[in-house]
C-alpha positions as CSV (number, residue, x, y, z in Angstrom):
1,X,0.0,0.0,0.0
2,X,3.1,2.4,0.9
3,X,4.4,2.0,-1.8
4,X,1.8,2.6,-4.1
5,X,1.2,5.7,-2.2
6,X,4.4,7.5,-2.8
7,X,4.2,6.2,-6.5
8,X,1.3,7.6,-7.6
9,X,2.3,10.8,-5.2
10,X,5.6,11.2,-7.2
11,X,4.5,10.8,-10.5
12,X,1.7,13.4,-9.5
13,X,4.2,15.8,-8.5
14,X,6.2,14.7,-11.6
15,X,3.4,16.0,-13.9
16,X,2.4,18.9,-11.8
17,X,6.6,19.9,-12.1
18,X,6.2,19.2,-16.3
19,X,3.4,21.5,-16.5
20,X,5.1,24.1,-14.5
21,X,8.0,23.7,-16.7
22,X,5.9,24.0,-19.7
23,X,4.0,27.0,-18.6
24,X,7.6,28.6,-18.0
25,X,9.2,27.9,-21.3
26,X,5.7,29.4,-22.8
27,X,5.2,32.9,-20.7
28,X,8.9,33.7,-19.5
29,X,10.9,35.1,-22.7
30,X,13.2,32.6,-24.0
31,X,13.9,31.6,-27.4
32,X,10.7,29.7,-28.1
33,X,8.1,31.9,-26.1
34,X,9.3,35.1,-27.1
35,X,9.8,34.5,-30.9
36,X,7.2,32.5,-31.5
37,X,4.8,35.3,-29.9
38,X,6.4,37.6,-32.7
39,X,5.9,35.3,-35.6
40,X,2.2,33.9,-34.6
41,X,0.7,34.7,-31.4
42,X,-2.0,32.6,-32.4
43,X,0.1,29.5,-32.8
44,X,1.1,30.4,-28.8
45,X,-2.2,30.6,-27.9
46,X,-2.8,27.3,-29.0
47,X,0.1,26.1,-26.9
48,X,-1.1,27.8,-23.7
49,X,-4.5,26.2,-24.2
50,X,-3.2,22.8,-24.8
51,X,-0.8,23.3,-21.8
52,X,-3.5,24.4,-19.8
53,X,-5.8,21.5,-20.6
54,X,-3.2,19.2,-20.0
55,X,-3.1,21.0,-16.3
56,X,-7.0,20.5,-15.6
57,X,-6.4,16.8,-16.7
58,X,-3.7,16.2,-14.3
59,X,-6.1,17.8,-11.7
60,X,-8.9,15.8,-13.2
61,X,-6.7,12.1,-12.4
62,X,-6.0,13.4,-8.9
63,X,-9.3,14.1,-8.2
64,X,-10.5,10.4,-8.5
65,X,-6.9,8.9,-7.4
66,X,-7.1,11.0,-3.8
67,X,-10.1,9.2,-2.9
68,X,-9.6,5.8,-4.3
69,X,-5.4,5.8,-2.4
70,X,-5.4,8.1,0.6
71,X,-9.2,8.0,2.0
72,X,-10.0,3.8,1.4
């Protein structure tokens, strides 16, 4: 059961760390964020909405994983 526990609690935080990461790289201004805003903001808008619904599915997991591993 431990072990399972910290399992699917690391690979949470793992995807929780890869969507920060991505948000980052997409509003900070490096190379890709910052040029391709110039060239076709609409093409980063599609990004950040992609991001961001991979964020709300990552929530959308935890939601039914909390229950099912820390409150049975």
């Amino acid at each position: 059961y431990f072990a399972t526990y910290f399992l699917i609690t690391g690979l949470h935080g793992l995807h929780v760390l890869g969507g920060i990461l991505v948000f980052l790289y997409l509003w900070l201004p490096f190379k890709g964020g910052t040029k391709l805003y110039n060239s076709n903001p609409e093409h980063l808008a599609n990004r950040v909405e992609i991001a961001g619904l991979f964020w709300h599915f990552v929530d959308l997991v935890w939601i039914f994983v909390f229950p099912i591993f820390y409150l049975l």
